[in-house]
N, C-alpha and C positions, 0 to 999 in steps of 0.2 A: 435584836435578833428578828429573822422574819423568817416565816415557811411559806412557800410559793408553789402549790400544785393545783391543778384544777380540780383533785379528789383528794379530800384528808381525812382519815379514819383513825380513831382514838385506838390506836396500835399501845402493844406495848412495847417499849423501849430499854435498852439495856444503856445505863448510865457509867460516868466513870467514876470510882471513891472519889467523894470531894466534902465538903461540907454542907454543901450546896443540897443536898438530897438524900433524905431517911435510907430510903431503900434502893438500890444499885437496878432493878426489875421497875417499872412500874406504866401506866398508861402514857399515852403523851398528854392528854388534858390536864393530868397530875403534874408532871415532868414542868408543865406552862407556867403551872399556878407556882409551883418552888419555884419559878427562877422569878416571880412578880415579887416587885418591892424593891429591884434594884437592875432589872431586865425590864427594857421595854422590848415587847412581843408585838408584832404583826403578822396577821394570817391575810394571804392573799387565795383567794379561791376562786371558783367558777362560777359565774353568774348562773341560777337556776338550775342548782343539780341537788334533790333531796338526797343525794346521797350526804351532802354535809350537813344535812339538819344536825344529826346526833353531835357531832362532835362540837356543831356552833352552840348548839344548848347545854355542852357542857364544858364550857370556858367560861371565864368568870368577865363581869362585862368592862373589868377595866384594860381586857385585851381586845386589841385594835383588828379587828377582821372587816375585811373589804372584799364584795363580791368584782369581778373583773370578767366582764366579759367575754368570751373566744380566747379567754385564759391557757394557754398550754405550755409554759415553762415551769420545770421542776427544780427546787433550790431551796436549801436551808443557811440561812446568810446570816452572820457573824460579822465585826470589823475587820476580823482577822481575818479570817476565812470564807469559803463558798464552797458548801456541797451540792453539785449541779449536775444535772443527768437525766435518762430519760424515764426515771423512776417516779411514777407518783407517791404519794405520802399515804401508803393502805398495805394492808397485809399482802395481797400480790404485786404490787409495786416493788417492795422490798424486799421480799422474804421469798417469792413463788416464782416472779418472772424473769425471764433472763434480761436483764435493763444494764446499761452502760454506764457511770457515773465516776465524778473524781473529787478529789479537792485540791481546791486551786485559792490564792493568797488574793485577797480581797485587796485591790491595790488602792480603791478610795479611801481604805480605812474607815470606810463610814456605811453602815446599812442602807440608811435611804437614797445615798447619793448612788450607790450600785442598784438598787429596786428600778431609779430614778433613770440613769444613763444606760443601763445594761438591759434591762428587760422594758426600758420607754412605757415605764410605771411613774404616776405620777398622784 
C-alpha cells in the first residue's frame, strides 16, 4: 500500500469490520502499524514541509517514507485499487474542502509499478 500527498496529518480514520483492526475509529499512524506484518506501507511526501514532522515521528520505522520533492499528487494505492484526487491526506483535505476524487482499478496489479509508471516515482 502507499499514500502519496505532499501533506499527511495523523487523521482519524473510520475502517471497515475486518480482522485486521481492534477498533473500527482510529488515527492513521495506528491504522499503519495494524496493517504492518503483512502490508508493506510506503509514504510518499513532500520534501521540507514540517508540517509532516508529527506524523513521520509517529510511524514505526519499519515504514518506508520518502521525501519527494515538488510532490503534488494525491493517492492512496492498493494492487487493487487507487484512491486518487485532489485531496490531500489532513483533516481539510478530507473532511473540510470541497476536493474531487475517485476510485479507479489499479490495472498494474502492482503498487510500485503504479508509483513507478503513473506518478514517474521511482
Amino acid at each position: 500500500m502507499a499514500l502519496v500527498s505532499p501533506w499527511i496529518s495523523d487523521i482519524e480514520v473510520v475502517l471497515p469490520v475486518n480482522n485486521r483492526f481492534d477498533e473500527r475509529k482510529m488515527y492513521l499512524s495506528k491504522a499503519i502499524e495494524a496493517l504492518e506484518g503483512d502490508t508493506e506501507v510506503l509514504v510518499l511526501i513532500r520534501s521540507d514541509q514540517e508540517h509532516n514532522n508529527y506524523i513521520k515521528s509517529h510511524l514505526s520505522e519499519s515504514v518506508d517514507v520518502r521525501s519527494v520533492p515538488d510532490l503534488h499528487a494525491k493517492a492512496v494505492v492498493s494492487e487493487d485499487s487507487v484512491y486518487i484526487g485532489s485531496a490531500n491526506i489532513t483533516r481539510g483535505g478530507l473532511f473540510v474542502n470541497r476536493e474531487l476524487c475517485q476510485i479507479v482499478e489499479n490495472e498494474y496489479d502492482d503498487v510500485d509499478q503504479y508509483i513507478e509508471v503513473e506518478l514517474d516515482y521511482q
